[in-house]
Structures are given as C-alpha cells and as structure tokens.
N, C-alpha and C positions, 0 to 999 in steps of 0.2 A: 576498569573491570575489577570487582572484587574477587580479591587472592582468597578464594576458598574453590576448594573441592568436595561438592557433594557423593558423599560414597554411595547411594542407594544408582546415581548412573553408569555406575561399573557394572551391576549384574541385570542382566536380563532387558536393556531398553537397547542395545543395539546390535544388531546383525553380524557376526561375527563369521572369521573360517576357520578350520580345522586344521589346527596346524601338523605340519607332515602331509594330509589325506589332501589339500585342495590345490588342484591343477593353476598352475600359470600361466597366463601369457602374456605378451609383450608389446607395446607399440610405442614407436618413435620415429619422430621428423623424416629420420634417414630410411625407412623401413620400407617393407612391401607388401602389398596385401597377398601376392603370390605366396610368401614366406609363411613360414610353419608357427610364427611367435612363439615359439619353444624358445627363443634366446635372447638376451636384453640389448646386444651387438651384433651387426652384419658379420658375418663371416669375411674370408680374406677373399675368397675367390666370389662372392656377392650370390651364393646359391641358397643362403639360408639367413634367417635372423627374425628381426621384431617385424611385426604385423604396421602398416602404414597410418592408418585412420581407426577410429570404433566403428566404423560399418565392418569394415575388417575382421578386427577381433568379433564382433557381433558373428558374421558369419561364419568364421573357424568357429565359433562356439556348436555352431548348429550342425557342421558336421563332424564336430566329435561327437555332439548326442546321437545323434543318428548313427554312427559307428558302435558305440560304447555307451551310452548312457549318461547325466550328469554324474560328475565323481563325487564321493561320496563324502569329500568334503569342502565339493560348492567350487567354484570357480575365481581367479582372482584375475582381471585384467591389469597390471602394470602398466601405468603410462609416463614415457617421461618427458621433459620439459621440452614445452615450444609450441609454438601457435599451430592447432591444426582449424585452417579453414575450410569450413562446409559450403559442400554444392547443394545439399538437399538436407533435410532435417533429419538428425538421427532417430529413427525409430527401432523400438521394444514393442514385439508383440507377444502373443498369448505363447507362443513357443521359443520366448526368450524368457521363460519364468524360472526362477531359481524355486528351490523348494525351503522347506523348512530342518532346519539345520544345513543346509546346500547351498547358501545363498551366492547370488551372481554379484560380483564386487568389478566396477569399473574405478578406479583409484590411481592417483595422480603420485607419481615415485616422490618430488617433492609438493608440497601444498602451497597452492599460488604461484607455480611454474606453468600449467597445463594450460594453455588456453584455447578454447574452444569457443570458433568465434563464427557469425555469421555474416559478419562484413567485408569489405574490398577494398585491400589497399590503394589509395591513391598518389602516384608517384608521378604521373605526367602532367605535371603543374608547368604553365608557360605565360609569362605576362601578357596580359593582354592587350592586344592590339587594335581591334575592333575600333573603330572610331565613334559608331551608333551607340556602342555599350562605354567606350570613355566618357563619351556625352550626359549620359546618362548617371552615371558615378558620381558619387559625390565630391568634390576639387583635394579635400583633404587625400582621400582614398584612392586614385587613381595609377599613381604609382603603386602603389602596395598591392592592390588587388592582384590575383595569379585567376588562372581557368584551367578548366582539364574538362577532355572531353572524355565522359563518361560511357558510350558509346563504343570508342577505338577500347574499352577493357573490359570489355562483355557485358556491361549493364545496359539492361533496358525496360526494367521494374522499376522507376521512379517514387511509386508512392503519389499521396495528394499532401498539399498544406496542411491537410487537418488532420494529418498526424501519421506518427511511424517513422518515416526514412530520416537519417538522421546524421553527422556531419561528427566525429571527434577527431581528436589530434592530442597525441601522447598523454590519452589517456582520459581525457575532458571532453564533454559535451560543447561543441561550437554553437554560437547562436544564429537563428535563423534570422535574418537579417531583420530586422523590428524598428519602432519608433512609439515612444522615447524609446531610447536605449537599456531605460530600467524604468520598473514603476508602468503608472499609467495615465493616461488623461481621460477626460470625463466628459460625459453627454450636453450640451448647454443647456438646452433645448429641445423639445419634441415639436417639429414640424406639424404632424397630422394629431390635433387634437380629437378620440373619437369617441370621448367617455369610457375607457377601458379604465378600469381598478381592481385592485384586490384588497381583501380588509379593508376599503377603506382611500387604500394608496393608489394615485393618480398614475394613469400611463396612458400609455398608447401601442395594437397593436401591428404599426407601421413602423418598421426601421427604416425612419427618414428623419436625420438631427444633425443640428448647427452643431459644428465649433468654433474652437479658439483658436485666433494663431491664424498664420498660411503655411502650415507645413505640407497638407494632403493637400495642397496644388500639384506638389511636384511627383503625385503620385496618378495624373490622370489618365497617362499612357502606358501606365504598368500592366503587366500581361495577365497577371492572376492575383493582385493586391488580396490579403484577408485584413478582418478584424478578431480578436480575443476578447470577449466583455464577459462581464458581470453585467446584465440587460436591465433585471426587475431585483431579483435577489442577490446577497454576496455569497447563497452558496448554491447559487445556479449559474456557470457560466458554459460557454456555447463559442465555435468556430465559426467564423460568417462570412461569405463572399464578400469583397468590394464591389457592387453592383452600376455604383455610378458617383461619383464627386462633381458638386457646381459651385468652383472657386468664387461665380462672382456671389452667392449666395452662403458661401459658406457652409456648404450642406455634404451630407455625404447619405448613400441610402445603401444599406446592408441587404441581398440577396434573400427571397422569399426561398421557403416558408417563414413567417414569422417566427421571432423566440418564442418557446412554448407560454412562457408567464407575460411577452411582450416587453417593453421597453419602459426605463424612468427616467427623469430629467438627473442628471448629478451621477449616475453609473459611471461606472468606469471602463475602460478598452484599450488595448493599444493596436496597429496597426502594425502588420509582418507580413514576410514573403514578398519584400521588395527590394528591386534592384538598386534602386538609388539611395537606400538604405544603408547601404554597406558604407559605414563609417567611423569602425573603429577595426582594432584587432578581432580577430576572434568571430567575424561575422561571417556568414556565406548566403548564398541566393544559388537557385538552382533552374536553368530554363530548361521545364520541361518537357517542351516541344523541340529545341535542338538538342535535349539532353549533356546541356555544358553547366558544370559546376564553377561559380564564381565565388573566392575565400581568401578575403584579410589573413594570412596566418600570424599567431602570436610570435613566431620565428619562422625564419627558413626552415622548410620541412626538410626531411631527409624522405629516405626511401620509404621508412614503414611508419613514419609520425602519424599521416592523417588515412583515416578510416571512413568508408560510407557503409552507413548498414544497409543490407539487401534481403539477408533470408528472414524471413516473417517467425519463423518458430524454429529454435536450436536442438531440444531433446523431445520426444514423446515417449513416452512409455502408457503403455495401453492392455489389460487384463495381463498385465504381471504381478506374481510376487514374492518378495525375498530378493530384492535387489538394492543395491547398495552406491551413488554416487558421493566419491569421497575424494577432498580435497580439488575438486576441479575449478575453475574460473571462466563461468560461461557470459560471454560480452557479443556485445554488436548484433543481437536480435533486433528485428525493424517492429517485432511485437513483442512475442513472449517468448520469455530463455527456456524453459519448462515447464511440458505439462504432463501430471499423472494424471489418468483416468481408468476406475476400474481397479481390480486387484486388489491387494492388501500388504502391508509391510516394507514397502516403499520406505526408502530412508535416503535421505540426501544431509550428507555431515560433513562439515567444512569446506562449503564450497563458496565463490565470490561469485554473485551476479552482478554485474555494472552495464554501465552504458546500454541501457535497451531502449526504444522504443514506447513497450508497453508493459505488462507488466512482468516481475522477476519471475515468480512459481507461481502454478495451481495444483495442487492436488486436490483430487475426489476418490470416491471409492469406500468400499467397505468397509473397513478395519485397519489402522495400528500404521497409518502415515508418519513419516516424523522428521522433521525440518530440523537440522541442530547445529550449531555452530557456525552457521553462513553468516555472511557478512554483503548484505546488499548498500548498493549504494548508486547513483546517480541514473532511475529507472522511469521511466515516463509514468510507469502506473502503480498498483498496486505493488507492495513486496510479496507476502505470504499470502495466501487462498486456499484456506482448508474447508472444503465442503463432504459431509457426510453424518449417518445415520439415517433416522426412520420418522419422522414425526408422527407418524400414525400411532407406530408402536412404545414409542419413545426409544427404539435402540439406539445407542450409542455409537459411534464410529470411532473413539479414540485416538484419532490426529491429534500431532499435539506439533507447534513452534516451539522449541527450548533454548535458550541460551545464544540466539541471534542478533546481532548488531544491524541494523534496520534504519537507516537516514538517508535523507536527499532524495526523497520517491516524488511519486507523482508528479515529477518535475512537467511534463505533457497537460496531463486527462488529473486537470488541479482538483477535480471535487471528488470526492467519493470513492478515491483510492487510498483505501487506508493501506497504513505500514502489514496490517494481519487481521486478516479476514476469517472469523467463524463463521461456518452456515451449518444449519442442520442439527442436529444434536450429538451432544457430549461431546465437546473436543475441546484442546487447549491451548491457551497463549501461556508461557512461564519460565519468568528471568530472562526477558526481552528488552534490549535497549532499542527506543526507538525514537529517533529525533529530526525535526528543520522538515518540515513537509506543508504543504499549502492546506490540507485539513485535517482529518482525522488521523490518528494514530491505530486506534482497533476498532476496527468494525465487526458485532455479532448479531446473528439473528437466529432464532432456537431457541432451543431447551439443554439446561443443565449444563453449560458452559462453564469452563471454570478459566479464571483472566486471573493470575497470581505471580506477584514478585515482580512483576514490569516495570522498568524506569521509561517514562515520558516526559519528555520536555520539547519549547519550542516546535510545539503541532499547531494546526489552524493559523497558520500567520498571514493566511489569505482570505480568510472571512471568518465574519462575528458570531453568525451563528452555526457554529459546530462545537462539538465537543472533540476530546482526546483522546475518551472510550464511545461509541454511539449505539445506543440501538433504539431501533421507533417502533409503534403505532401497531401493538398486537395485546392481544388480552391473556392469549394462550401461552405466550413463549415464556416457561418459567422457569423456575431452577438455577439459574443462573448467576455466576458467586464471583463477585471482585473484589480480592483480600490481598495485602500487603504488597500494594503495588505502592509507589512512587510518583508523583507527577509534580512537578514546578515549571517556572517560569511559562506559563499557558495563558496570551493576553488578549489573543483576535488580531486583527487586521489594523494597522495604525494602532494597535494599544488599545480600543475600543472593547474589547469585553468579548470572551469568547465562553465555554464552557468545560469543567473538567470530564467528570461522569456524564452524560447525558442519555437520560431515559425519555425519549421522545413522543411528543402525544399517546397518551396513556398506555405506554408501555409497561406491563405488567407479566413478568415482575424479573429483578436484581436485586441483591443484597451488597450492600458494599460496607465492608468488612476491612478495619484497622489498616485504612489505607492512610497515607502522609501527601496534603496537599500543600507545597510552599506558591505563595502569588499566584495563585489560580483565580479567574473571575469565576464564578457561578458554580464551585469548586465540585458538589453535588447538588445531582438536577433532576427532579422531580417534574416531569411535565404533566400533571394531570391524572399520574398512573395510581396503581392500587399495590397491596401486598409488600412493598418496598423498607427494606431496613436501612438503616444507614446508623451504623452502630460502630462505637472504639475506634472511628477515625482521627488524624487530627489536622487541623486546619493549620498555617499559617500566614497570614499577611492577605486572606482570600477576601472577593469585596464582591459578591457577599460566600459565606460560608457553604451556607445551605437557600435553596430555590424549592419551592414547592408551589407549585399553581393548581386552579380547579378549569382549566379549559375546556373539558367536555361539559362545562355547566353554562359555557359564556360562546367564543370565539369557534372553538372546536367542535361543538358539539353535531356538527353536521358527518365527522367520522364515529361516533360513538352512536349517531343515530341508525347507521346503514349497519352495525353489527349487534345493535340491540334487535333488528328488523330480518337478519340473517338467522340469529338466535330463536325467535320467537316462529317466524316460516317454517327452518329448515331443523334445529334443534341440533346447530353448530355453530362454532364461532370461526371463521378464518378457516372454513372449509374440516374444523378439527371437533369430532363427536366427545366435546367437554366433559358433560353429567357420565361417560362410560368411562371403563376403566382404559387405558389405563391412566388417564390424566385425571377420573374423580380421586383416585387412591393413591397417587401421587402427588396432588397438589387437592388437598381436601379443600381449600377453601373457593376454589374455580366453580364446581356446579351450583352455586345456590348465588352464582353471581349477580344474575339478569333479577330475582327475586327482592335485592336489596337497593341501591340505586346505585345501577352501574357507572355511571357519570361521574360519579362524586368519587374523590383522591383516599378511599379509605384505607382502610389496612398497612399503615406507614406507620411506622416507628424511630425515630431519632433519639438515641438513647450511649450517653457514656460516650460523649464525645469532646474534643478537648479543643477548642477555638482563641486563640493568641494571635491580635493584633486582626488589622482588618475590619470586618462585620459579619457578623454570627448569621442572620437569616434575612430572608427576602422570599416572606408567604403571603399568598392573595389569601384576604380577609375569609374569604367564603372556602378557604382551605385549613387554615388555623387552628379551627375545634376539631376538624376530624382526624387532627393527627395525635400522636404519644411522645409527648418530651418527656427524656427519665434522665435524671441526673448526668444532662453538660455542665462540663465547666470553661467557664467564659473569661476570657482574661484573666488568666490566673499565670504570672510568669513562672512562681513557683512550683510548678509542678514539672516541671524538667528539670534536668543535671544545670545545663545550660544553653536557654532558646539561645541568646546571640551570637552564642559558637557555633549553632547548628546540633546542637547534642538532645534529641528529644527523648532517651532514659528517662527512666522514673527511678528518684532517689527513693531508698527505703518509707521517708516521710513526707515522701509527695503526696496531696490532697486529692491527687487522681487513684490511688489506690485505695482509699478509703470507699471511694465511687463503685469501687470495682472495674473499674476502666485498667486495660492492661497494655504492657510494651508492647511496642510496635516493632518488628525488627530490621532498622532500616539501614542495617549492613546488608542484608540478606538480597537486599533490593535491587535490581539490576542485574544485568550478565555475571559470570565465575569462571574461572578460570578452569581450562580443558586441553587438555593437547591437540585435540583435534580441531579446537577450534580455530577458523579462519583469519582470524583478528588477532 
C-alpha cells in the first residue's frame, strides 16, 4: 500500500456525526434487545444495557423517531466485537433513512472484530460409520472423513451444486469434493458429429464425449455428479448434470439443455459434487437428500472452526440515505453480503466481506454511493457493483469504489464477475488494488466513467480471451477515461495471451490515458471500435503493445450490421436518440456516424507513447491507415531514470520529453494509506 495520504478525502467525501449533538447506542454479544442501548455494559442486576443484534438497534432507532425525531446530530450505533449470527437478512428501509448532516452510522467499536455472518456453526462432527458410504470413499480417506447431520441443527436450505451453499473452516473456503483435485481435464472427443460450428470452429451440440483414463467409472452410482467446463469458448463456462457415464465406452453425456455455444473436442471440465471424491484434506460432499455433511478437515475442528453458509443475503438497505456501515466484517453469505438499492449516500468504509457464496456488494440508486476502504476477499462472484445514472439524459450517479483491496473473487461464477463493476453513467473506480481472479478485473458499461490510479495484476488467469479492464459492443457508450492505472503481470490461461484494456467489438469509445503496462499480452485493445485514444502510456515487456483490428469490416460485421439497420429504421443507436442532444452536444462526433462508414476503426489516435522491450503493435492491414501515429517512442532504454530497476521517471534529458510525452505517476498507483481502512 502506498504510505501517502491524500488530503482532498478529509473534507466533504464521507458521512460524518456531529460531535456532542449525536445519539448512541450500543450492541453486544451479551446484550438484549429488550434493553435501552443507552450503555456499552449490562448493568449488575441485568435490567439495562447494550441492544443484542442490529435488527435491535434498527428498531430502538424507530422508536425514538417516533417519540422525538432523528437527533440532530444523526445517530451512532456502537458495536462491539463478536460474531453476531443472522436468522434473517438485515434490512434498511425508507424509514430507516438518516438525513443530510443526521446521518445513521452502524460502526464496529474495533474494525475487523464485528462479524456479521450468515452461516451455521458446525460442531457435531462424528466419524463415520456407514458402511455403504465407507464403501464408497476413497481407501486413503476413510479414516479421516467426519459427518454431521445438518438436519439435528436447524438446517434444511441445502442449496444446488451449481452454486451458493458453501463449507469454510477457520476462515477458508473448503472444497467441494472435485476431480482432479486441481486444474482440469479435457474433452477427447465429441461422440455426436452434427455439423455444429462457429467462425468456422467444429463442434457439436450434444454433450456426449469420450475420455481419458478410468477415473468416472467410479462415479456411476453417485447421486448427483456435476461437470465445470469451458464447452466451446474459454470465456464461457457453464454447470452441467452428470446425466449418464458408459465406462465400457468411455463416454460420459452431460444433462440437456445443451451449452449455449455447444461443445469442442480439447475443452476442458472437471468433475464435483462427489462422494468418492473426498480424497484429500480439505474436501466435503454434501447428501442432500439425507441432509448429512461429509469433510476431510485440514485439522480436528474445534467448536466454531467449520462454518456452513445458509442466509442467501446478509444486509439490504432499500430507499435509504445518509447511512454509514463502518468497519464491519460481513462473511458466510450463501449469495450476496450487501445490497443497496434506491437512495442516495450510501457509504460503506472499512468493512471486510469474505467467504460468500456470490457476490460481495451491489449498490444502485441515485446519487453519491461510495465503497472505501473494504477489503474483499475470497467471494464466489463479483466484488463491487455500482450501477447508476440516466442514459437517456446522461445524468451522472456518482458512485464511486476508492481505495479497496479486491482479490480471490469470483472463486464460483468464474466468468464475468469482475473485481468492480460500473454500469450506467458517471461513476468510478479509483486507487483500487485488485488481484488473482479467473477473469476480469473491472467491468464497465455507460458513459463518462472515469477508471483512475488502479493496480491490476494476475486477472484472467482462467481464459485467453478477456481483458483486466472490459467493455464491449456499443457505439453509444462514450466518455469514458482510463488514466494512471497500473496493470502487470496480465498472461491468460496456461500463459497463452490474454488482454489488458479491452475495448470489445467496436466499442466506442475509451481514452486510455498515461497508463503503465508491465508483461501485459494485448496490453491495449482496439477491437474494431471508433473515436479511441491511446495516448502517454507506457508499455513494458507487452507482446504485443498495442492491438487494433477492423472486424466490423470482416468477421464481425454482422453486429455492426443490425445497428446500422436500427439507425437508419428507428434513428437510434442501442435504443439511444444519437443525432439529439444531449449526446449530439456532448460527443459531437456520434451524429454524423452512420453518414461516414460506420464499420471501419476510424477516429483513433495513438500518439506519445513509450514501448520498451516486447512488441510495439499488432494492426490488421485493413486497419493501419485509418489510424494516427504521432510521435511513440520505441525501444528507447534511455528515456527512463532506470527501466531495469523498475523506475519509469523521466530524466531532465530524456528523449521522451522532447516528444512531449509526460510522467506517469506510478507511486500514486494503487491503494494509500487511511485509518479507516480495512487492510
């Protein structure tokens, strides 16, 4: 984390109470809801003290409004350390709303003490005895394995294979019993030849295919076998029944409906949710027809080691705002830890979401969200999810992620859960670390985004074709500025090539602005699109640099044809009235689009950029002249303090400043140091 403090986030960006003027109240482990939380300890004779849970304090808040009013300087909940387990999801509704300067602060006495979880200890572990299920186990495992009936401790929400319910133990994700154990194995062969392709690429769409080996013999009388694949693409993968295995055949046939893209010979998949599986530490199976949990643990558990997630969603908060969660550690959601919707001013600032199911936060809503100093980490889906503004009008929503540590996500739902998510217009990612995820890092889609100061590294490391920033396939979505971000070590799947920036079939348009790529393949990706700068970056060690293609003129152009034909009908693009204001007068060069040829990569500029070591470009020929080269410089060691220390400065007589190409400021990069931060 870089030791700076930026002063402009002391005034005015977070929610603050009035000190003297705002009411407290209190809750702790030992507490009651009957009690007044006027006190932070039980009294002696146990008639008064701290409030039990936050439905608690939630509701003392409501009727002291109801008696008195909110006080006039906003409310503080106190909580102090210790696991409060939820029976039902905490909800905020429209008359839990703080006001402006009043805001309603739920806040944790130390940060990263509070846990607020939605899962169910599991303590009645008993070796198992079962002779049908030793049978079953694998020889190594059989001793080791423990069971607990889930059932005798109030659970009877199971969840499906394909995703949610889920198994930790002091603090870790257990795995669900799989084969291999890591990695994956691969298609041999497609049984049902039926002429299925795309571009080109041969398939079929029957999920019925040989493999290697005899391992799924020993899977024929498992009760609910699945498969994981990568089917047709590496960045479409899919949950699939085990429908049937013919060991003398060597076949296995995966549960209708068919994958959407169908199947290809050489895919990859592994096989889970099996009992005979269980063959190391750390694995579990779950029957969930007698509702008994079967788990290797990595040690003898004690009382509160091992955890089953149960509650689907931990906080809502719904047409509120001026509310403030701070310093909490929301875990063991079987979906989502948090969702805002509606409202405005929404802030959640040093809080830990771990171990969930699916994804960490959503917020939506009007105006002035703001994510800051959390620290997610080991979450089935997405981290951050800021959706808001207006596309019509182009209003702004102003959500912004600041200063979040963001790794080990979409460990579940592998594709298309990025670390932070823009949707809509105007909102922002900035001084986000985020790393080690199976694809994207930032996902946006809109207008006028702004993606600044971000460190990426080790995203996509489970398929080739993704990028680390994404956004696809619109003509409209513009404005949108990625500057002084950070991204290295970015390689794909097996080291095969993946992408840094990626602007997806002719997405138009991004600027990407004095960003720093070290060992990035495809480092900035031009697919096809229009209006695009890629200005004062600098490359290092990138194979290739820069990517520019002309798709809508070849491959693609059967999406550039249904929105020239939308255009010329309906006299919109993507449902959005272009040639009117306010998007003629905001993006002047959008109305006279469809007039020139919308197909072709024009309006890019590549200019003042600084490429060391690697390869500079990789443009389809029929892309080349429509672009602007102005003064890169290309292998030039000289122009930094020192590339092999890592020091990309410009000396006074660096040849880069003659260019006018400027510093990039790559301390600034990455998360800074906050008090309140989580981390």
């Amino acid at each position: 984390m870089n030791r700076i403090l930026l002063t402009f986030l002391t005034a005015g960006l977070f929610l603050t109470l009035q000190a003297g003027a705002a009411l407290t109240l209190y809750v702790a482990p030992d507490g009651e809801d009957l009690f007044s939380g006027s006190a932070a300890s039980v009294n002696g004779d146990r008639t008064d003290g701290p409030l039990k849970s936050l439905a608690g304090a939630r509701d003392r808040i409501r009727v002291l409004r109801s008696e008195k009013g909110l006080p006039s300087g906003g409310i503080r909940v106190l909580i102090a350390p210790g696991i409060y387990r939820l029976e039902e999801s905490f909800v905020l509704d429209a008359e839990d709303t703080g006001m402006p300067g009043c805001p309603i602060v739920y806040e944790a006495q130390e940060k990263n003490t509070v846990h607020i979880s939605g899962g169910r200890a599991i303590s009645n572990f008993v070796p198992v005895k079962d002779q049908a299920v030793l049978d079953r186990l694998d020889p190594a495992a059989r001793e080791h394995v423990l069971s607990a009936d889930l059932k005798a401790l109030g659970i009877s929400s199971f969840g499906t294979p394909e995703g949610g319910a889920a198994l930790y133990f002091r603090n870790t994700p257990m795995t669900l019993s799989r084969w291999p154990n890591e990695g994956f194995t691969s298609i041999v062969d497609l049984v049902v030849q039926d002429g299925h392709s795309i571009h080109g690429v041969p398939g079929s769409m029957t999920g019925l295919f040989t493999y290697e080996g005899d391992r799924p013999a020993r899977w024929v009388d498992e009760k609910d076998g699945w498969l994981h694949g990568y089917w047709f693409w590496d960045w479409s993968d899919e949950r699939k029944p085990i429908a049937a295995i013919h060991p003398e055949l060597s076949q296995i046939r995966v549960a209708e409906p068919a994958h959407g893209y169908g199947y290809r010979k050489g895919q990859w998949y592994y096989a889970y949710n099996l009992l005979s599986e269980i063959d190391e530490p750390g694995e579990w199976y779950l029957d969930r027809g007698e509702g008994i949990l079967y788990f290797w643990p990595p040690e003898t558990p004690e009382k509160e080691d091992a955890c089953f997630s149960v509650l689907p969603k931990l906080i809502e908060i719904r047409e509120c705002s001026n509310i403030l969660l701070k310093g909490l550690s929301l875990e063991h959601a079987r979906d989502l830890a948090l969702e805002v919707t509606d409202g405005a001013g929404v802030q959640v600032m040093g809080c830990t979401v771990c171990n969930c199911g699916g994804d960490a936060m959503s917020l939506s809503g009007a105006q002035g969200h703001l994510v800051f100093g959390c620290h997610i980490y080991q979450v089935g889906g997405k981290g951050i999810s800021l959706t808001g503004g207006d596309r019509t009008t182009l209003t702004p929503a102003g959500h912004r992620a600041e200063n979040n540590l963001i790794t080990d996500f979409s460990q579940w739902y592998r594709m298309y859960r990025a670390g932070i998510n823009l949707i809509g217009v105007g909102n922002c990612a900035r001084h986000n670390h985020i790393h080690h995820a199976p694809h994207m890092g930032i996902f946006f889609s809109g207008n006028d985004h702004l993606l600044e100061y971000n460190l990426i590294h080790h995203v996509c490391l489970e398929s080739n074709d993704a990028g680390a920033i994404y956004a696809g396939r619109n003509w409209t979505m513009r404005g949108n500025l990625i500057r002084f971000n950070h991204l290295h070590d970015i390689q794909g799947f097996q080291d095969k090539g993946c992408v840094g920036i990626y602007l997806d079939d002719m997405f138009a348009s991004a600027d990407m602005i004095s960003n720093l790529f070290e060992r990035v393949t495809r480092a900035a990706f031009i697919g096809g699109g229009r209006d695009c700068d890629v200005v004062n970056n600098v490359f290092i060690d990138c194979v290739p640099a820069l990517h520019v293609d002309a798709r809508a003129l070849g491959w693609a152009a059967y999406h550039a044809d249904e929105w020239v034909a939308e255009g010329k009908e309906k006299g919109t693009l993507s449902g959005i009235r272009y040639q009117e204001p306010p998007y003629s007068t905001r993006y002047p060069e959008l109305p006279a689009i469809l007039a020139e040829n919308p197909k072709a990569p024009c309006g890019n500029l590549i200019a003042r950029n600084i490429c060391l070591g690697g390869t500079w470009d990789e443009v389809e020929d029929k892309a080349r002249d429509l672009l602007r080269f102005e003064d890169n410089l290309l292998n030039d060691p000289s122009c930094f303090a020192d590339a092999k220390a890592g020091d990309y400065s410009l000396p006074p007589d660096s040849p880069a400043r003659a260019k006018g190409i400027r510093e990039i400021p790559v301390n600034e990069m990455g998360t800074y140091s906050h008090p309140d931060c989580a981390f």
